[in-house]
py3Dmol code that shows the C-alpha trace and the ligand (Angstrom):
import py3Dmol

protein = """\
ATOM      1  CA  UNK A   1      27.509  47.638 -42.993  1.00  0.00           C
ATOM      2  CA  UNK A   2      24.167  49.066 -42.978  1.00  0.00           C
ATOM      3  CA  UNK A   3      22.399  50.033 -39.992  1.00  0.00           C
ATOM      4  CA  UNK A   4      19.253  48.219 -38.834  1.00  0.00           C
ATOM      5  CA  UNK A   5      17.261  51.216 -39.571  1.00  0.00           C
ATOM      6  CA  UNK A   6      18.392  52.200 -42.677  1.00  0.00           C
ATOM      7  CA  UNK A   7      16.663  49.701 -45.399  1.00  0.00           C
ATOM      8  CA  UNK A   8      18.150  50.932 -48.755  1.00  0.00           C
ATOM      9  CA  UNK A   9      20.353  53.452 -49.777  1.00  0.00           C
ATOM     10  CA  UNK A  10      20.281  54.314 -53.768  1.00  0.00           C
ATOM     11  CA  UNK A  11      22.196  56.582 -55.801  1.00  0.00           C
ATOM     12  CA  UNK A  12      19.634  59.403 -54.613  1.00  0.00           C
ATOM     13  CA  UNK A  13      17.065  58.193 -52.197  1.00  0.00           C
ATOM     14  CA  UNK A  14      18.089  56.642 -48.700  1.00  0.00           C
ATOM     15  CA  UNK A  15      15.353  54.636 -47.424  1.00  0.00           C
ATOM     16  CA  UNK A  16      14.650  53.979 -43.613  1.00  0.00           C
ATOM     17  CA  UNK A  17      13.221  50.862 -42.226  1.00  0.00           C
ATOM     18  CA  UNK A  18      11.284  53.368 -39.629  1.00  0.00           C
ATOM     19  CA  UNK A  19      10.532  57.018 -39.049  1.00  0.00           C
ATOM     20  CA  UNK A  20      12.839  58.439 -36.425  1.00  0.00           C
ATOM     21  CA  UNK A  21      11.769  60.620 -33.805  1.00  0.00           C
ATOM     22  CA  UNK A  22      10.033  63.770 -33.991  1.00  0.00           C
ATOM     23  CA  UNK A  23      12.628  66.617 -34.276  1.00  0.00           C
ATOM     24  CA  UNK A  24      16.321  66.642 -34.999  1.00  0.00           C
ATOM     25  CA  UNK A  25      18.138  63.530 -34.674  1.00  0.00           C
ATOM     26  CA  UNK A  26      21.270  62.108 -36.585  1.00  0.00           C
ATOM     27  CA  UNK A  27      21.863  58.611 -38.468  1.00  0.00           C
ATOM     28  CA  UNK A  28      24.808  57.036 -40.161  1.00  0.00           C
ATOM     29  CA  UNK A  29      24.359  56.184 -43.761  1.00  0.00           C
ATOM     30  CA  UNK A  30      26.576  54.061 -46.126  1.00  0.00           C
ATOM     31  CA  UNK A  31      27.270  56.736 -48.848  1.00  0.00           C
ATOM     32  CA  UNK A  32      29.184  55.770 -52.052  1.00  0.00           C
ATOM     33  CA  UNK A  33      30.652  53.095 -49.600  1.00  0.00           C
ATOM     34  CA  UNK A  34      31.693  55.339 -47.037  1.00  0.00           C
ATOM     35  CA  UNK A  35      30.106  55.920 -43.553  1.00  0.00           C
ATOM     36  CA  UNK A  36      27.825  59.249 -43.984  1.00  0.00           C
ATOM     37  CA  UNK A  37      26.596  60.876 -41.181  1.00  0.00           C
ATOM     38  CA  UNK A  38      22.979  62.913 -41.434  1.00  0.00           C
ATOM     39  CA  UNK A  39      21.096  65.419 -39.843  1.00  0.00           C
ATOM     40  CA  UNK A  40      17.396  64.338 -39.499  1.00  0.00           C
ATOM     41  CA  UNK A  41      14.848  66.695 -39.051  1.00  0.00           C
ATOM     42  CA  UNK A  42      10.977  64.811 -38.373  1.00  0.00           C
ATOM     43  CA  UNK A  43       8.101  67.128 -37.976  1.00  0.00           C
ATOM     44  CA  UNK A  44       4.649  65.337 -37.979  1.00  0.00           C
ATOM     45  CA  UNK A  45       4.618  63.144 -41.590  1.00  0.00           C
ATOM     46  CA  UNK A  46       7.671  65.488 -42.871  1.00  0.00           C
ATOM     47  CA  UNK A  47      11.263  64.299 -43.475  1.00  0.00           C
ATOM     48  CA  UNK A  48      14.005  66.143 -44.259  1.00  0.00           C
ATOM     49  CA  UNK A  49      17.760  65.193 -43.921  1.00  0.00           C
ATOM     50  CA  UNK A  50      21.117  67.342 -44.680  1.00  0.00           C
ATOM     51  CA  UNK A  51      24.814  65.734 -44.562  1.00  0.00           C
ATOM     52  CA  UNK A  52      26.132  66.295 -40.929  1.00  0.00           C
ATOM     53  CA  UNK A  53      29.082  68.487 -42.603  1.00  0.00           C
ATOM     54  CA  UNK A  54      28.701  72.288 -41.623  1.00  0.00           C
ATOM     55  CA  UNK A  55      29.627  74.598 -44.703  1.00  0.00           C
ATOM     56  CA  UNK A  56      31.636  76.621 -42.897  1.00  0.00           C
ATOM     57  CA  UNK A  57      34.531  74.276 -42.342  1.00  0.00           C
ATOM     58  CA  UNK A  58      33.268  71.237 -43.150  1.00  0.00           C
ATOM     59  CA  UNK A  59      32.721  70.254 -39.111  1.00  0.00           C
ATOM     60  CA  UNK A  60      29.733  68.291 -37.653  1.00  0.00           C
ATOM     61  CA  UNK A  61      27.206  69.894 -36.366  1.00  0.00           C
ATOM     62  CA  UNK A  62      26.449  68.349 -33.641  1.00  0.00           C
ATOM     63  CA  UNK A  63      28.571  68.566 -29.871  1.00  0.00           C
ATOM     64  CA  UNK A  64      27.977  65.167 -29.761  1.00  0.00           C
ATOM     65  CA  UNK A  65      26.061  62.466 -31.699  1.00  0.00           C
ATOM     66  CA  UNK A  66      22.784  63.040 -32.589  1.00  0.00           C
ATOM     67  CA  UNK A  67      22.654  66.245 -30.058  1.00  0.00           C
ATOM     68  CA  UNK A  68      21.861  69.396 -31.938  1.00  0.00           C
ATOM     69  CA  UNK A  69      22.047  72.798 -30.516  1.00  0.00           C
ATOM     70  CA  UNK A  70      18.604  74.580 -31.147  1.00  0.00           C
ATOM     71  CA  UNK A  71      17.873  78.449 -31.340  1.00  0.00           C
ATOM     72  CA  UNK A  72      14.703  79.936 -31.775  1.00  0.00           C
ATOM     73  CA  UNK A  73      14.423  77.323 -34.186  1.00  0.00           C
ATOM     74  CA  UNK A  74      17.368  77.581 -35.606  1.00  0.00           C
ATOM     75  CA  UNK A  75      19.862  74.465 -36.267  1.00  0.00           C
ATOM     76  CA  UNK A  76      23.347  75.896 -34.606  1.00  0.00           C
ATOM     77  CA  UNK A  77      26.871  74.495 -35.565  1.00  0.00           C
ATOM     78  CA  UNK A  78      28.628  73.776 -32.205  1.00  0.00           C
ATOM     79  CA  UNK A  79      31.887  74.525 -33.540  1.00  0.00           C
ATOM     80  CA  UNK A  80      31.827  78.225 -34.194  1.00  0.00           C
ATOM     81  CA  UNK A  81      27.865  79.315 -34.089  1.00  0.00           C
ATOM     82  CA  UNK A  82      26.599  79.101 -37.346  1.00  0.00           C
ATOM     83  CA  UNK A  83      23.167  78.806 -37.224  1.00  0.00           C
ATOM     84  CA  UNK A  84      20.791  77.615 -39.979  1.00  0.00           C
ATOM     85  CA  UNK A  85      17.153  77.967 -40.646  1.00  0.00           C
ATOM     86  CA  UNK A  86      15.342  74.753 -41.229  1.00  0.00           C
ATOM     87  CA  UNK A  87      13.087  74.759 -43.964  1.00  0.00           C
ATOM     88  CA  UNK A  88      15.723  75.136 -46.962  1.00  0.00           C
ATOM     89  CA  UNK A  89      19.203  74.567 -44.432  1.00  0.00           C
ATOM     90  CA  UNK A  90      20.467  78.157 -45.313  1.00  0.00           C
ATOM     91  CA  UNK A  91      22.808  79.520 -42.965  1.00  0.00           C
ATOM     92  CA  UNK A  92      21.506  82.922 -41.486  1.00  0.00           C
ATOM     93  CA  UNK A  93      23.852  84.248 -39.298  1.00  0.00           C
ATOM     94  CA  UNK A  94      27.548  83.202 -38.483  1.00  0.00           C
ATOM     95  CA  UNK A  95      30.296  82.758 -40.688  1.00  0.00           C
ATOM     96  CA  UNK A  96      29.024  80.689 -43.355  1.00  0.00           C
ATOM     97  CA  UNK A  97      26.190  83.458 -44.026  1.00  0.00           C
ATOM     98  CA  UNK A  98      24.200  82.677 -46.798  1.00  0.00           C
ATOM     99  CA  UNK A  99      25.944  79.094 -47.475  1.00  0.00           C
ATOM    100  CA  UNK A 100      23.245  76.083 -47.333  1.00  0.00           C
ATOM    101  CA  UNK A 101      23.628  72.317 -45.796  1.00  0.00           C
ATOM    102  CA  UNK A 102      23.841  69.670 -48.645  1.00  0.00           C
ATOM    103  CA  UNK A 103      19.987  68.259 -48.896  1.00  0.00           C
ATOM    104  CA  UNK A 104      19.259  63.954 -48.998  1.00  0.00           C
ATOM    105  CA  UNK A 105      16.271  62.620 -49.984  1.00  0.00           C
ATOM    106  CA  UNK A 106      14.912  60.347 -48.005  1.00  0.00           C
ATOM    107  CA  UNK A 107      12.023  58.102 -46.946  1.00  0.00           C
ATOM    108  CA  UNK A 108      10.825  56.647 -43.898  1.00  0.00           C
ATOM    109  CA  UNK A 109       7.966  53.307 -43.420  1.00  0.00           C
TER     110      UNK A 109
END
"""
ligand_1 = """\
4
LIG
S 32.306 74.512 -38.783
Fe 30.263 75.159 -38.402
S 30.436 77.250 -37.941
Fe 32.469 76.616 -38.319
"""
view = py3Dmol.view(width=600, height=400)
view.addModel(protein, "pdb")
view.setStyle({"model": 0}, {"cartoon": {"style": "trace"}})
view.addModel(ligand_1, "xyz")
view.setStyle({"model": 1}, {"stick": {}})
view.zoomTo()
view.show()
C-alpha cells in the first residue's frame, strides 16, 4: 500500500503528495509492486532521489532508516565506506569506485 506521502508512482516518475525535508532523507516507494526504498536528497526547490541499494553489494545505505552518514558532503555507505558525491551519485572513493547509485525521477507538490 502506498504511503500517505507518496501520491503516484508511474512507470518512470514517482510523485509525492509533499516535499520532504531539506537534505537527505529516505521514503518507501511501491516499485513494480514491490516495497522500494529511496534516498532523497532536497536542497532548496531541487529533488533528487537514488534507490537505497549501494552498488557495491547491493546494501542500504543508511545505518538505520532514513539516517545517512554525511562526509564533506559526501553520501557514505554504512556498510563498508563507500562514499558518493551528490550531484550525479558516483561513487568516489571506497570499493565501488567509479560505480553510480540508480537515479528516480521524481516530483514533489
Ligand atoms: S555495500 Fe556499500 S560499500 Fe559495501
Amino acid at each position: 500500500m502506498a504511503r500517505p506521502d507518496v501520491e503516484s508512482v508511474s512507470g518512470s516518475l514517482i510523485r509525492l503528495a509533499e516535499w520532504p525535508p531539506e537534505g537527505l532523507s529516505e521514503i518507501e516507494v511501491p516499485l513494480d509492486g514491490e516495497p522500494q526504498s529511496l534516498i532523497l536528497l532536497r536542497q532548496g526547490d531541487q529533488l533528487r532521489a537514488w534507490l537505497n541499494i549501494c552498488p557495491h553489494a547491493g546494501r542500504r545505505l543508511d545505518w538505520a532508516p532514513g539516517k545517512f552518514l554525511v562526509d564533506r558532503g559526501h553520501l557514505v555507505c554504512a556498510a563498508h565506506g563507500a562514499s558518493f558525491e551528490l550531484d550525479r551519485g558516483e561513487c568516489i572513493a571506497g570499493p565501488c569506485r567509479g560505480a553510480s547509485l540508480r537515479p528516480v525521477a521524481v516530483s514533489a507538490g
